[in-house]
LOMI-162050 format. One record per residue (C-alpha): residue number from 1; chain; x, z, y. Coordinates in steps of 0.05 Angstrom, whole numbers. Layout:
N
- nr	kette	xx	zz	yy
- NUM	A	X	Z	Y
...
END
This chain:
120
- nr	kette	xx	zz	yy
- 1	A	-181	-11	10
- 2	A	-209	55	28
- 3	A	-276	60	60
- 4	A	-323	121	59
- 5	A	-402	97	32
- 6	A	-461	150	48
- 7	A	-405	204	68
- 8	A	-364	196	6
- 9	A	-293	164	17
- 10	A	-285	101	-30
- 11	A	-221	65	-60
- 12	A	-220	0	-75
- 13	A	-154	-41	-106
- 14	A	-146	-111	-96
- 15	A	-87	-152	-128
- 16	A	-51	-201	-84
- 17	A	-104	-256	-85
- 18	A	-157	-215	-66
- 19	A	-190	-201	-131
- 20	A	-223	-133	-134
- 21	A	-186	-94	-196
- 22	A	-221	-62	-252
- 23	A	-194	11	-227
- 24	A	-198	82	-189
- 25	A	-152	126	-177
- 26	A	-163	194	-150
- 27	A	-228	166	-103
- 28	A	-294	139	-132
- 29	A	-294	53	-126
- 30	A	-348	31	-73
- 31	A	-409	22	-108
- 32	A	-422	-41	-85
- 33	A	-339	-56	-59
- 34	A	-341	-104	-4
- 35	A	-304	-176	-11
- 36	A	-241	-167	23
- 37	A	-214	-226	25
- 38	A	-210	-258	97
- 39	A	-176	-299	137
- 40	A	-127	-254	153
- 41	A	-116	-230	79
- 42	A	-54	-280	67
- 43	A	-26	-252	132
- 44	A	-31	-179	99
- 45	A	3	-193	33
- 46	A	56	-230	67
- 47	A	74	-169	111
- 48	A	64	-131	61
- 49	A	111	-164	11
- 50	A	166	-170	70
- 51	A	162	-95	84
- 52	A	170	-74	12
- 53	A	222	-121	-26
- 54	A	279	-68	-5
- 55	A	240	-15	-49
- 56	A	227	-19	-121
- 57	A	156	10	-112
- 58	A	130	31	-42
- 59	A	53	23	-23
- 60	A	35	-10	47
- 61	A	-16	19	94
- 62	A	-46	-25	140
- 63	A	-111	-15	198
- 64	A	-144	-72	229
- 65	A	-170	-56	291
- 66	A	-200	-119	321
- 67	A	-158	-177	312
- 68	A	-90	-133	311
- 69	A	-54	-113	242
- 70	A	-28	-43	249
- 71	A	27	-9	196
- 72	A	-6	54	185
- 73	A	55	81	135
- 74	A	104	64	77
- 75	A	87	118	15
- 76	A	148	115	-38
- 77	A	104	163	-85
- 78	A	33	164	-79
- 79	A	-9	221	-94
- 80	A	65	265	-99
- 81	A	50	226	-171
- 82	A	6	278	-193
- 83	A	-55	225	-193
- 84	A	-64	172	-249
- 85	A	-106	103	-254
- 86	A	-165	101	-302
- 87	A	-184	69	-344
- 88	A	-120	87	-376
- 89	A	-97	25	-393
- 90	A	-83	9	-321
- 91	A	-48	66	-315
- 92	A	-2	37	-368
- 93	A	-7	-32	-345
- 94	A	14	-19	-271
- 95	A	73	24	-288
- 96	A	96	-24	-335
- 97	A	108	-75	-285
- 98	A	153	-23	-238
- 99	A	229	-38	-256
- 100	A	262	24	-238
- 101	A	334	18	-227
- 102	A	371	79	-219
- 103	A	426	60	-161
- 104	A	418	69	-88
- 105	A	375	24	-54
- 106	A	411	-6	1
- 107	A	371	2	72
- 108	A	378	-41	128
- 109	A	424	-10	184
- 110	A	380	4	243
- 111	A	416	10	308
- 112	A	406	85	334
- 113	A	369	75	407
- 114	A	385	123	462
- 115	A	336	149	508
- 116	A	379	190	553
- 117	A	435	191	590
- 118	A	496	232	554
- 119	A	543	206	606
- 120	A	588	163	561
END
């Protein structure tokens, strides 16, 4: 969760139950990090996990503006993986648990819209 406290943006990491993690990475934690569990928590980790299981790793931005959930973006490499997690253990820990496998993912075909009218 990103927020910014007395002008200074935040981040927060929460695992999928909810529970604030130990961590920062590349932004200060809040210094007194909101609970951020909700009601509508379950509802986020469940989009979340449908939108990435194609992708080995792939972080999912979401804004909640009112009672609407809104995909802000998909990010396959965060930080252009320049950034790291401290403490350093967590760093460790986290990549640890990402499986690479070195074939092609295979996407979902998306049917190619047309807006205009080529005359076919």
């Amino acid at each position: 969760m990103n927020s910014h406290v007395d002008g200074v943006k935040c981040g927060d990491y929460d695992d999928a139950s909810g529970r604030l993690l130990p961590l920062e990475r590349v932004f200060p934690r809040s210094p007194n990090a909101p609970e951020h569990v909700g009601e509508i928590w379950p509802t986020l980790v469940s989009l979340a996990e449908r939108l990435a299981a194609p992708f080995p790793h792939v972080r999912v931005d979401f804004y909640i503006v009112g009672d609407r959930i809104l995909i802000g973006e998909l990010t396959f490499i965060p930080g252009n993986a320049l950034s790291y997690f401290e403490p350093a253990e967590w760093d460790a820990r986290l990549g640890d648990l990402w499986e690479l496998d070195l074939e092609p993912v295979p996407l979902p075909r998306f049917e190619i819209l047309r807006f205009y009218d080529d005359g076919s």
